[in-house]
Structures are given as structure tokens and as C-alpha cells.
N, C-alpha and C positions, 0 to 999 in steps of 0.2 A: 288259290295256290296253296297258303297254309292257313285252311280253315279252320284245324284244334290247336290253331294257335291266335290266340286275338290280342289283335296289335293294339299298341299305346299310339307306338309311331309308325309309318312306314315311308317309304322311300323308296322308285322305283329311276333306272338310268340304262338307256337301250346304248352298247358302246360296240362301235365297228370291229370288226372279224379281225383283227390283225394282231400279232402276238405282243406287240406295244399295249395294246389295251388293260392286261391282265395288270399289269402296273397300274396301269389306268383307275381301272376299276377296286385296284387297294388302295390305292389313294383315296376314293371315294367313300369305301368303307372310314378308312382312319380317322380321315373329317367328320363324319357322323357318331360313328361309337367313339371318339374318343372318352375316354374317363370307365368304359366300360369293363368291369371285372376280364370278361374273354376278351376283351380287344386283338390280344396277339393271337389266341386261335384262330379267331373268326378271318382276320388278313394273311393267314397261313390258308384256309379254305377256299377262301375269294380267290386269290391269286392259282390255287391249285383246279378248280374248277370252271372259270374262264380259261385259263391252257389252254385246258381240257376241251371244251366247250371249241373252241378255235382248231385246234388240231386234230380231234375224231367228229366232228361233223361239219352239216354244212356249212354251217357259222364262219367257218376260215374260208372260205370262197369268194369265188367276188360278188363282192354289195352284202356278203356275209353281215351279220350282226350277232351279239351277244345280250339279251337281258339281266341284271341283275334287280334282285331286288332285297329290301333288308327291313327287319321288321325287327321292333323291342316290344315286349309286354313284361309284364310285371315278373314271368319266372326265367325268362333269359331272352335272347336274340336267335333272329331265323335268317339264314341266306338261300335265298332261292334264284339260281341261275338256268336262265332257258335257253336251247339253243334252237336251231333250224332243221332238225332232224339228219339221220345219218344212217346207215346199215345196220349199225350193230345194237348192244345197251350196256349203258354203263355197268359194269361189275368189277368188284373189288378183288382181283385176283391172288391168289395164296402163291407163294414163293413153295417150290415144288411140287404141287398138283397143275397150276397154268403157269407158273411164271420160275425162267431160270433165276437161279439165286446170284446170278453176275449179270442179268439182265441190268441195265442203264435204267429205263424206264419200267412205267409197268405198275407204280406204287401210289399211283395218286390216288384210286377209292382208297385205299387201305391206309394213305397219309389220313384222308377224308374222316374216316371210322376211326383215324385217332385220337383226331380233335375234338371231333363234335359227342355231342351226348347219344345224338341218333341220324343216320340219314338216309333218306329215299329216292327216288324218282319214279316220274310215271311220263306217261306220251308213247310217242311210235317214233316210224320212221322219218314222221313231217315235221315232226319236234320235241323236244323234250324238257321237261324241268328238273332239275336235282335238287333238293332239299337238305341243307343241313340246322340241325340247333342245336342250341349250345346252351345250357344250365346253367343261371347264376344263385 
């Protein structure tokens, strides 16, 4: 999953499709990284990409689930969330080329892209993982 990144520690927690989870699953971050320089980006990501993860694919369906997984090595922290594939892919939409500027939603890559140092994703439509990390 984040192979040019090599973990000290890592930690993986599969948490059911339902939008409770997303709490869930910062929760689980906070107890791990605590003491962590990014702490607060990285449960601003978690929380934003589980939603996510639960609400544009299958993951929020029934018997849905969510992967999270969280990795520290020596030059920062890695969240990588998988979900159950879905129609579309993830993309970080820009406020007036895809996305109206009174749009409600719409902003989580681009929340994503402002936390993190860098992030990606790879998969199809039977599943997907998003990658972000975070520099410390």
C-alpha cells in the first residue's frame, strides 16, 4: 500500500460502512499518534476520507466496510483508507471549473491536498485506497 514509505510502526482497523464510523475511525487515529507533531492534520484527513469512503462508494452499503490504515516512520505519518470500489475516482475538484462556489459539499480532496504533504490513490471500480502523508 505505501511502499516508499517504510514504517517504524503500523496499524491497520477494517470499521463498518456507516457514517458513525468516521468518528470512529479518529478516534483510533488520536489514540495512536497521540504526541504526534501532525496529530491534528492527520484526524482532520481520517475523518474527511472515511466520509468519504462511506458516502461515494460501496463501502456505505450494506455489510459495506471501511479500511483504515496508519503508518509512522522516521520522516512523518501515512493514512491510507480503502474502500469497496464505486463508479467514479476520487478527484480534488477546483471551485469554478467542477465545483459551484456555494456548493455545500464538494471540498474534501481539496480539504485532503491541504493537510497532507502529498496524496494519491490507485484501484478501480472494485476498490480503492487513498493515500495521504504528512511531513514531520
Amino acid at each position: 500500500m505505501l511502499q516508499d514509505v517504510s514504517a517504524v510502526m503500523r496499524w491497520r482497523r477494517t470499521f463498518p460502512g456507516v457514517e458513525v464510523q468516521a468518528r470512529c475511525a479518529r478516534d483510533f487515529a488520536k489514540v495512536l499518534l497521540d504526541g504526534r507533531p501532525v496529530l491534528g492534520d492527520v484526524l482532520v484527513v481520517v475523518t474527511e476520507l472515511v466520509a468519504n469512503a462511506i458516502r461515494h462508494t460501496a463501502s456505505g452499503g450494506p455489510g459495506g466496510a471501511v479500511g483504515v490504515e496508519l503508518r509512522c516512520c522516521r520522516r512523518g505519518v501515512a493514512v491510507a483508507v480503502t474502500d469497496q470500489g464505486g463508479p467514479g475516482e476520487p478527484v480534488a475538484r477546483t471551485v469554478g471549473e467542477t465545483l459551484d462556489a456555494l456548493a455545500e459539499g464538494g471540498r474534501g480532496l481539496l480539504t485532503v491536498a491541504a493537510y497532507a504533504t502529498w496524496w494519491r490513490w490507485c484501484g478501480g471500480v472494485s476498490g480503492r485506497t487513498v493515500t495521504a502523508f504528512f511531513a514531520e
